[in-house]
C-alpha positions as CSV (number, residue, x, y, z in Angstrom):
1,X,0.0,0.0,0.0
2,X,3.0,2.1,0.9
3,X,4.3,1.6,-2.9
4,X,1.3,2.3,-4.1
5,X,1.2,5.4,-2.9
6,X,4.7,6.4,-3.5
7,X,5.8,6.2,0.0
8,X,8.5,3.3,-1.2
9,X,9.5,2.2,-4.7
10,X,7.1,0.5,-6.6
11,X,9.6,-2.7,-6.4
12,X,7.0,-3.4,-3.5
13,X,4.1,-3.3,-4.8
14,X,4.9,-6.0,-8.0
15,X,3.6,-9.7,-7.1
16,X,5.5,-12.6,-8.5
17,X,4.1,-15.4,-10.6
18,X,2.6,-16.6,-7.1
19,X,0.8,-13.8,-6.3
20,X,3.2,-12.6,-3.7
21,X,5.1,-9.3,-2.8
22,X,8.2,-11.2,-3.1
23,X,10.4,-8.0,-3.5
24,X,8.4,-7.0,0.3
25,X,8.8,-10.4,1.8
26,X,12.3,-10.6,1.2
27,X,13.2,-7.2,2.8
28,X,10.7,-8.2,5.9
29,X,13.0,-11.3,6.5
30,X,16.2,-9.5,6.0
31,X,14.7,-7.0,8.7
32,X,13.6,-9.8,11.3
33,X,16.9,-11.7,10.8
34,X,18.9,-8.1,11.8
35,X,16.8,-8.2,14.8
36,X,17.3,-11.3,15.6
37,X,20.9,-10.8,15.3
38,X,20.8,-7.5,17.2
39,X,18.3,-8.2,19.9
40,X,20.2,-12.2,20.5
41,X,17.2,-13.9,19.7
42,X,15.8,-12.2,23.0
43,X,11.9,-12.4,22.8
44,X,11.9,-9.7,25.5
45,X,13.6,-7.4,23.8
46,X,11.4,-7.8,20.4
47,X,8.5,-7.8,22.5
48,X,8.0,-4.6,23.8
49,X,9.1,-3.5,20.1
50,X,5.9,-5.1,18.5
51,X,4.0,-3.7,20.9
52,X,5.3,0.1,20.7
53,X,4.7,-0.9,16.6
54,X,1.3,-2.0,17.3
55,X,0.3,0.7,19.8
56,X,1.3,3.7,17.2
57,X,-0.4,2.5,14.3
58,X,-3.2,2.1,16.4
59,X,-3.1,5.2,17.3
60,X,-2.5,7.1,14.2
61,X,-5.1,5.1,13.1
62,X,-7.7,6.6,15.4
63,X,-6.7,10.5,15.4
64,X,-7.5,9.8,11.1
65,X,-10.8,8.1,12.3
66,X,-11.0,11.0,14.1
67,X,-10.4,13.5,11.4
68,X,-12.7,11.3,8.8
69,X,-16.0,11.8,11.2
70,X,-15.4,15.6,11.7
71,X,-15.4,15.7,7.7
72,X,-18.1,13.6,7.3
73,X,-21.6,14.9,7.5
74,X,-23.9,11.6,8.3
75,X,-25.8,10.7,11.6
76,X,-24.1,10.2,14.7
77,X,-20.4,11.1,13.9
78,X,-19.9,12.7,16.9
79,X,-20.6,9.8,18.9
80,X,-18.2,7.9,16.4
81,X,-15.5,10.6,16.8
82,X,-15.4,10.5,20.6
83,X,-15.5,6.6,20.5
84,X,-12.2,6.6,18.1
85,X,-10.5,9.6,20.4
86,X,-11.0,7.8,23.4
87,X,-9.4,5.0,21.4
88,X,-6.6,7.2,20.5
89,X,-6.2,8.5,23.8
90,X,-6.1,4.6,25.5
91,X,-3.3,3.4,22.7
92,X,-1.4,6.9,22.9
93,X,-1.0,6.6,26.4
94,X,0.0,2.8,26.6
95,X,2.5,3.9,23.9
96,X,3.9,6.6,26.1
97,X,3.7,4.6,29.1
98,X,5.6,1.3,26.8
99,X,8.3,3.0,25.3
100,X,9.0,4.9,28.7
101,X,9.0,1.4,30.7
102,X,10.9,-0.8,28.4
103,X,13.1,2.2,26.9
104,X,16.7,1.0,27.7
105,X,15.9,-2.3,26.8
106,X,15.4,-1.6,23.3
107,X,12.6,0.6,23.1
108,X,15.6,3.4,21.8
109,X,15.2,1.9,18.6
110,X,11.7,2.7,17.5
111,X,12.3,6.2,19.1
112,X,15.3,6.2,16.7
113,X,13.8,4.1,13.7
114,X,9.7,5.8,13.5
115,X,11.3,9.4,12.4
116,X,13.9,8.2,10.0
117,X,11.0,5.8,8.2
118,X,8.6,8.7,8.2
119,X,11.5,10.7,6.7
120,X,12.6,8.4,4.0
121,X,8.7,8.2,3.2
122,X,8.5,11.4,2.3
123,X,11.9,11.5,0.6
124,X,11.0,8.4,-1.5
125,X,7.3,10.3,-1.9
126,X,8.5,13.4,-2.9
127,X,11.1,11.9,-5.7
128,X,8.7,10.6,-7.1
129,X,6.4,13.6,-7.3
130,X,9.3,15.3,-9.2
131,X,9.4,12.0,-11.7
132,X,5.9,12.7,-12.2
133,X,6.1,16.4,-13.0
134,X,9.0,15.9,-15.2
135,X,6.8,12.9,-17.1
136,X,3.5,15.2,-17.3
137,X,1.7,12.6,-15.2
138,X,-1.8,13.0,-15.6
139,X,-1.6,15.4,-18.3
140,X,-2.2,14.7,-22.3
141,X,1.4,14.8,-24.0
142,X,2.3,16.3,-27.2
143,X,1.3,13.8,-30.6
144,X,4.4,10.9,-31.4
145,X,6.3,12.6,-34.4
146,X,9.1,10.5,-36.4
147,X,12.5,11.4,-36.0
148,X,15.5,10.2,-38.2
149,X,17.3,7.8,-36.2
150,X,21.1,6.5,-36.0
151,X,21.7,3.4,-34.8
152,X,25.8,3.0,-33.4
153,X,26.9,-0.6,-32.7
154,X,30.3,-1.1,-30.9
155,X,32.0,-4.2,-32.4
156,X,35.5,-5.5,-32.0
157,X,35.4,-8.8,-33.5
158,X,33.6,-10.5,-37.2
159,X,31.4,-12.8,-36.2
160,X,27.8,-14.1,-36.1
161,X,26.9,-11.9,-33.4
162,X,27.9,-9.1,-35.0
163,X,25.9,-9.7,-38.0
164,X,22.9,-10.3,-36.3
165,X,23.6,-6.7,-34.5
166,X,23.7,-5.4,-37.8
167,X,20.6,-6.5,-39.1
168,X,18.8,-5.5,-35.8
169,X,20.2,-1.8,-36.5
170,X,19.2,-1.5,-40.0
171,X,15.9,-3.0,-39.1
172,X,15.5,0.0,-36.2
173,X,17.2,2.9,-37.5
174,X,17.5,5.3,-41.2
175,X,21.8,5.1,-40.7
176,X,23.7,2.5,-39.0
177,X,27.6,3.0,-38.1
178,X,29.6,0.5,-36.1
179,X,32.3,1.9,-33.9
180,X,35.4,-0.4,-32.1
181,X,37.9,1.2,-30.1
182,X,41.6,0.9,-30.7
183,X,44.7,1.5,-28.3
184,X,48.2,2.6,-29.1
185,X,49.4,-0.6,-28.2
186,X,51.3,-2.7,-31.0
187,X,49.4,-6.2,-30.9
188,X,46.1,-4.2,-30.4
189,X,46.7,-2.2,-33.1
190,X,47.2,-5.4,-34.9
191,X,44.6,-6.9,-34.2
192,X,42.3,-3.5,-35.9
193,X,43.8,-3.8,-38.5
194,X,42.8,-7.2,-38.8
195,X,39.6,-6.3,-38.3
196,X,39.1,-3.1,-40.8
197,X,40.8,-5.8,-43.8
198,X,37.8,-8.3,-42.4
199,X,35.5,-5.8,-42.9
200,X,36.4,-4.1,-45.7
201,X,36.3,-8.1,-47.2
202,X,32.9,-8.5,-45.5
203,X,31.6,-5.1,-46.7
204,X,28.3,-5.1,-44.5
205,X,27.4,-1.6,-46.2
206,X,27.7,-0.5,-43.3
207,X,30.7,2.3,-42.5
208,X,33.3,1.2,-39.1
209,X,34.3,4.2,-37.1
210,X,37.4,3.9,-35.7
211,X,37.6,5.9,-31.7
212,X,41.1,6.2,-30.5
213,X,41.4,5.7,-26.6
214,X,45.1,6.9,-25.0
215,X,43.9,4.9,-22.2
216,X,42.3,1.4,-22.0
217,X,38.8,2.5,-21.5
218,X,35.8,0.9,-23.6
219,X,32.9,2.7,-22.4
220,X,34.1,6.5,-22.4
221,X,34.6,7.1,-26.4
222,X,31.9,5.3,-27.0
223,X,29.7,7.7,-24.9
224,X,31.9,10.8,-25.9
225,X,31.3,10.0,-29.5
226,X,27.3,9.5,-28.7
227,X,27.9,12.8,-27.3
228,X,29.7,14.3,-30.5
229,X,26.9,12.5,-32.8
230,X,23.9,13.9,-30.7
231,X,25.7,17.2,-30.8
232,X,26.6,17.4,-34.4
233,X,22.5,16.0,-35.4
234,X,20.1,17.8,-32.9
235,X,17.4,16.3,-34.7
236,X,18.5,12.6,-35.0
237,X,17.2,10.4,-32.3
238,X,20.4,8.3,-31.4
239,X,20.2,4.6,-30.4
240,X,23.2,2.2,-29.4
241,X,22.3,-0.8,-29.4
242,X,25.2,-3.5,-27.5
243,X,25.0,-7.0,-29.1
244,X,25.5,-9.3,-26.5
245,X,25.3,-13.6,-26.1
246,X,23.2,-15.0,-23.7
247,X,25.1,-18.4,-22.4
248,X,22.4,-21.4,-21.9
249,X,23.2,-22.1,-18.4
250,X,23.0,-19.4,-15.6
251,X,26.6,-20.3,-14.1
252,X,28.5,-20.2,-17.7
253,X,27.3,-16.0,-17.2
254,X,30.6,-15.5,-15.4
255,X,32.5,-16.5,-18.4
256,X,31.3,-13.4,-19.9
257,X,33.7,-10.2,-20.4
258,X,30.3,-8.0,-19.3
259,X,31.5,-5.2,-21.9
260,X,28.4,-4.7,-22.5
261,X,27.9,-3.4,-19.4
262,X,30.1,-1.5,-19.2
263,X,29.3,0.1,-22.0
264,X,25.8,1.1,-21.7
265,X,26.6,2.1,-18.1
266,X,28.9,4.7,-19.5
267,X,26.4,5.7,-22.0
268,X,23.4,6.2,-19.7
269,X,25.8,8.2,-17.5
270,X,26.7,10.8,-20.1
271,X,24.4,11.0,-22.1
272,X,20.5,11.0,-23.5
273,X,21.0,8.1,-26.0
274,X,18.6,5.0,-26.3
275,X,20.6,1.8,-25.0
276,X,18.9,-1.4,-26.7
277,X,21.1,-4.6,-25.8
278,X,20.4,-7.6,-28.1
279,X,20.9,-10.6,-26.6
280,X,21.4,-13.4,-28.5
281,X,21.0,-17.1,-27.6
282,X,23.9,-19.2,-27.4
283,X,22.2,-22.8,-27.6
């Protein structure tokens, strides 16, 4: 309900195929087990924390009882109203009296913990109000227009992967260009110019940009030329799109070099370009 809301990240409010808040149980267990762990599996201490829990909700819960009869016009709210502030009043003071009596035995911690969740509600609440301005939530948005779209895929080896990035580009965009980085080292150099004679063999029809990189970074030219691209055509929507092989078993994932990673982290860093990552099956 909290998620829902925007009082936490939505994350909480998906179900799984089960019909559970999975994403909410989980961080409910990894809660309980830290108390376990700090309390020492002490039910006396945890305890009078449930209770203090209990008793504030309950009382939060009648002060807006209270507030929703003095709005509400029907028969007999005033007897309703005093009924939930006496109930307020009851759970307020055996809160007071709770947290007073059990206080150095753990009670600290809700004093502590109650303002800092409140807090980070209306943190996580008020981010998201901002999102929702900056998306025109709940407003009608201008009509979808076409843009002319370039399509940059970074390759550094032939192979069927890259030709199945290829055709996934000029399937998406009006230009494709395919970019690999080189270094000033001798065998990498080598090893581009090995790949431009394979290409040039190949011939794709489709032009490979070379980026030089003093130092051995992969994702930094790659977003500095998205940046020179999207500088240079204002009104070209720019799309990289990062082939990538997706192993048949889970564990053969840490064979991977995760360039592709790294490369559409630097991207999304630095600039406004659309990351597609095609992942292709490895069977």
């Amino acid at each position: 309900l909290l998620a829902r809301d925007n009082y936490l990240p939505h994350v909480f409010a998906l179900k799984a195929d089960r019909q559970v808040h999975r994403h909410g149980v989980l961080a409910l267990a990894l809660v309980s087990a830290a108390l376990l762990v700090f309390s020492g599996g002490d039910t006396n201490t945890l305890v009078p924390l449930f209770a203090i829990g209990v008793f504030v909700g309950f009382t939060i819960a009648q002060v807006g009882m209270v507030r929703h009869w003095r709005l509400e016009r029907g028969k007999g709210r005033l007897g309703k109203a005093l009924l939930n502030g006496f109930g307020a009043v009851l759970t307020g003071v055996a809160t007071v009296v709770v947290t007073a009596s059990k206080f150095t035995e753990g009670a600290w911690l809700i004093v502590v913990a109650l303002p800092l969740l409140v807090a980070a509600f209306g943190a996580v609440h008020r981010a998201y109000g901002r999102i929702g301005e900056r998306l025109g939530l709940g407003r009608i948005p201008e009509a979808p227009h076409r843009d002319r779209s370039l399509v940059i895929v970074p390759v550094s080896t032939l192979s069927r992967l890259t030709s199945e990035a290829l055709t996934a580009a000029a399937s998406l965009g009006d230009e494709v260009r395919a970019v690999t980085v080189c270094y000033p080292d001798p065998e990498d150099r080598t090893q581009l110019h090995a790949l431009e004679r394979a290409w040039a063999e190949w011939d794709p029809g489709v032009p490979l940009v070379r980026l030089s990189c003093e130092r051995r970074s992969l994702g930094r030219p790659i977003a500095a030329y998205v940046r020179e691209v999207a500088a240079g055509e204002p009104a070209t929507r720019v799309t990289l799109l990062i082939p990538e092989t997706e192993p048949e078993r889970l564990w053969q994932r840490l064979l991977q070099n995760q360039r592709g990673a790294v490369v559409a982290h630097a991207v999304r860093r630095e600039t406004d370009a659309v990351i597609c990552r095609l992942r292709f099956r490895v069977l």
